[in-house]
N, C-alpha and C positions, 0 to 999 in steps of 0.2 A: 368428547369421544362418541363413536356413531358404531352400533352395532349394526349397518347395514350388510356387513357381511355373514351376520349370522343366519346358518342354516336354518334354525328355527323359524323363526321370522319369514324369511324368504320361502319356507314348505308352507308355512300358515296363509300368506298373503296372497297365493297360486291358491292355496283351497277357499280361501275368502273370494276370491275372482269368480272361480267354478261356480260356488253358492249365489253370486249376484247377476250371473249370469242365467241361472234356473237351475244349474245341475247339484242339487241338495245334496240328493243320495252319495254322489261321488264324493263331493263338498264334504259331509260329514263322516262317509269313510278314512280320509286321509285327517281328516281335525281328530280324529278320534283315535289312529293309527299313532298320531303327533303327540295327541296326549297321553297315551301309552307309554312311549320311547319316552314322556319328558319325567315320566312316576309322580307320584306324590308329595317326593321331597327335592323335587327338581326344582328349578329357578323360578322363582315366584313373579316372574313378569310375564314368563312364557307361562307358565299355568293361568292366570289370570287370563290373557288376551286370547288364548286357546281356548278356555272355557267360557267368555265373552262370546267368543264368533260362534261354538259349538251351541250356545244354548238357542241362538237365530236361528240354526238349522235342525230344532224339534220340532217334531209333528204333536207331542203328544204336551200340553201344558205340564203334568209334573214331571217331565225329562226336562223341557225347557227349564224351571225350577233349581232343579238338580242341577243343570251347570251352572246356573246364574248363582246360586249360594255356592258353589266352587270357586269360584269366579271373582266373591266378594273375601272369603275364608284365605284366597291367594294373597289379597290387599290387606293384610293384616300382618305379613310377615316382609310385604315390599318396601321397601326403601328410595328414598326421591335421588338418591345417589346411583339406584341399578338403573330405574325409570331413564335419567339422564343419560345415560350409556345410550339409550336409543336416541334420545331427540333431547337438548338441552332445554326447552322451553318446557317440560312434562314436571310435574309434583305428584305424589302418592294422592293429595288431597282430591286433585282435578278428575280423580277417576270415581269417587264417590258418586254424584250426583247421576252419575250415569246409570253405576253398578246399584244404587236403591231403585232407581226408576222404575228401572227390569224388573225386579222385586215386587215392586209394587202393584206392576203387570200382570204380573204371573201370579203372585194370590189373590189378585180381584177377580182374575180371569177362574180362579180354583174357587171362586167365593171365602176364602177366607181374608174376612175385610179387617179385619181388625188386625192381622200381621201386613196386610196390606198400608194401612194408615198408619203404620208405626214406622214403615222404609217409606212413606209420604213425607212424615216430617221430618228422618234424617234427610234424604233428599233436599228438602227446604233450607234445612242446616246446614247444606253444603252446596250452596247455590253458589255463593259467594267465593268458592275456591276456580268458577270458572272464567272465565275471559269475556271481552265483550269481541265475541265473533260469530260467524254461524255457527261454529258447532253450541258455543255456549247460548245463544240465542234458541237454536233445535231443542236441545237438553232443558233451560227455563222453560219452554213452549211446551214441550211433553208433561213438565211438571204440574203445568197449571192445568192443563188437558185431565191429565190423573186425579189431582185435585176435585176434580168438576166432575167426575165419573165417579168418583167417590162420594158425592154430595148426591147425586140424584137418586 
């Protein structure tokens, strides 16, 4: 099953565009508009991917932050069965590695290193849930990157 026709999705990936394009401000009014309409106790694939792409488009490190633990707190209630609905090759686990990275970013970036090296090593621990393709390539490569930014 392919939730391509979901509204959801389809508003997100127009605001995702707008943001890669340069237009942030607008980019993150509409992801934020999105996030509103979807609440709190909305579908936890959309809250997650929405507060994924929302927290690329903070200016301020602890907002960025702030979506990314939204972001990871969605991934705790997802299921590799909703996941599927979008794309049959997706697992709840394949999102970890990504969603600690951020984490990881965002409190070295806040100086707080020692919450930072604690989503380093979940991270680590969840290397293994990704594929061998670019994105899992990207994601490994960021991790060692972190890693090494942490050490110096």
């Amino acid at each position: 099953m392919s939730d391509k026709a979901d509204e959801v999705i389809a508003e997100m990936s127009a605001a995702v565009e707008l943001g890669r394009a340069g237009q942030t401000g607008p980019a993150r009014e509409q992801l934020t508009a999105l996030w509103e309409r979807i609440g709190a106790d909305g579908d936890p694939f959309h809250r997650c991917v929405v507060a994924h792409y929302l927290a690329d488009l903070q200016d301020d490190p602890a907002d960025e932050l702030a979506w990314n633990l939204r972001a990871l707190e969605a991934v705790d209630t997802l299921t590799d069965e909703r996941v599927r609905q979008h794309h049959d090759s997706l697992a709840v686990r394949g999102f970890l590695p990504s969603l600690h990275l951020n984490l990881v970013e965002d409190y070295r970036r806040l100086g707080q290193l020692d919450q930072a090296r604690e989503h380093l090593t979940r991270a680590q621990e969840s290397l293994s849930a990704l594929g061998e393709d670019d994105y899992g390539d990207m994601i490994r490569d960021g991790v060692r990157q972190a890693a090494e930014a942490l050490t110096t």
